[in-house]
N, C-alpha and C positions, 0 to 999 in steps of 0.2 A: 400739772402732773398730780397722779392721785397717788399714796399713801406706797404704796404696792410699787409703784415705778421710781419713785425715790429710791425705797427702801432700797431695792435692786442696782439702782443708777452710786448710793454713796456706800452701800453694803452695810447699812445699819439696820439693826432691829425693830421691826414695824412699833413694838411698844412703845422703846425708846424714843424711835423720831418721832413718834405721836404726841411726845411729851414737848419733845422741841415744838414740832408746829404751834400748837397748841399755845406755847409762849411766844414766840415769833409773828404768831396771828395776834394774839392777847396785846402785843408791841405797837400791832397798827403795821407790822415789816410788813406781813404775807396777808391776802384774804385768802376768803375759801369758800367756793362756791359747789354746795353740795348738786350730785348731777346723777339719778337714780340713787343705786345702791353706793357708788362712792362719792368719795368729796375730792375737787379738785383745788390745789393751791396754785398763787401765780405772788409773785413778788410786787406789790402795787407799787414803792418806788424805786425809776431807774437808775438812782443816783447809787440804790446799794452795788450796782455792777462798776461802778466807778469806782467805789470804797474797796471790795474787794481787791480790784484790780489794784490798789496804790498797796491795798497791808500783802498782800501778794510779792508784787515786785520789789517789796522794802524790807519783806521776809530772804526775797532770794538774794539781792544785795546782801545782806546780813551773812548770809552760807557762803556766798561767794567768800566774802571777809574773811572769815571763820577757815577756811580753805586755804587761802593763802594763809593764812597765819600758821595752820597746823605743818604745812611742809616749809615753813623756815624754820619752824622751830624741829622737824624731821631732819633739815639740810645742819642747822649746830648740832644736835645731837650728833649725827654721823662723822663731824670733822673729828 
C-alpha cells in the first residue's frame, strides 16, 4: 500500500503516517519499495500479524472484564 491508501484505509494524516512509516521502516517492521511517483510499503515480518492478533484479543478480553465489572457494580448500586 502506498501513502495515500493507508492514509484513507486508518484515516490518519498523510504527514503524520509518514512519520510513523518512516520509523516502522527505520525498525526493519516495514520495507518500501519506491514504484514511479509513489512508494509502496508491505510488512516484511509475518509474525507482526500474529502479535497484533494476541495484543488484539487480550485488549478485547480486558473490555469484556471491564463490562462485567461495570454492571455489577450498576446491579449494587441500584439495590
Amino acid at each position: 500500500m502506498n501513502v495515500t491508501e493507508i492514509s484513507e484505509a486508518t484515516g490518519l494524516g498523510q504527514a503524520n503516517l509518514s512519520k510513523h512509516l518512516k520509523i516502522l521502516t527505520q525498525a526493519g517492521i516495514l520495507s518500501r519499495q519506491p514504484v514511479g511517483v509513489s512508494v509502496y510499503y508491505e510488512i516484511n515480518d509475518p509474525l507482526i500479524f500474529e502479535l497484533c492478533e494476541l495484543v488484539c484479543d487480550r485488549l478485547s478480553d480486558r473490555i469484556q472484564q471491564q463490562a462485567k465489572e461495570i454492571q455489577q457494580l450498576k446491579t449494587l448500586h441500584s439495590s
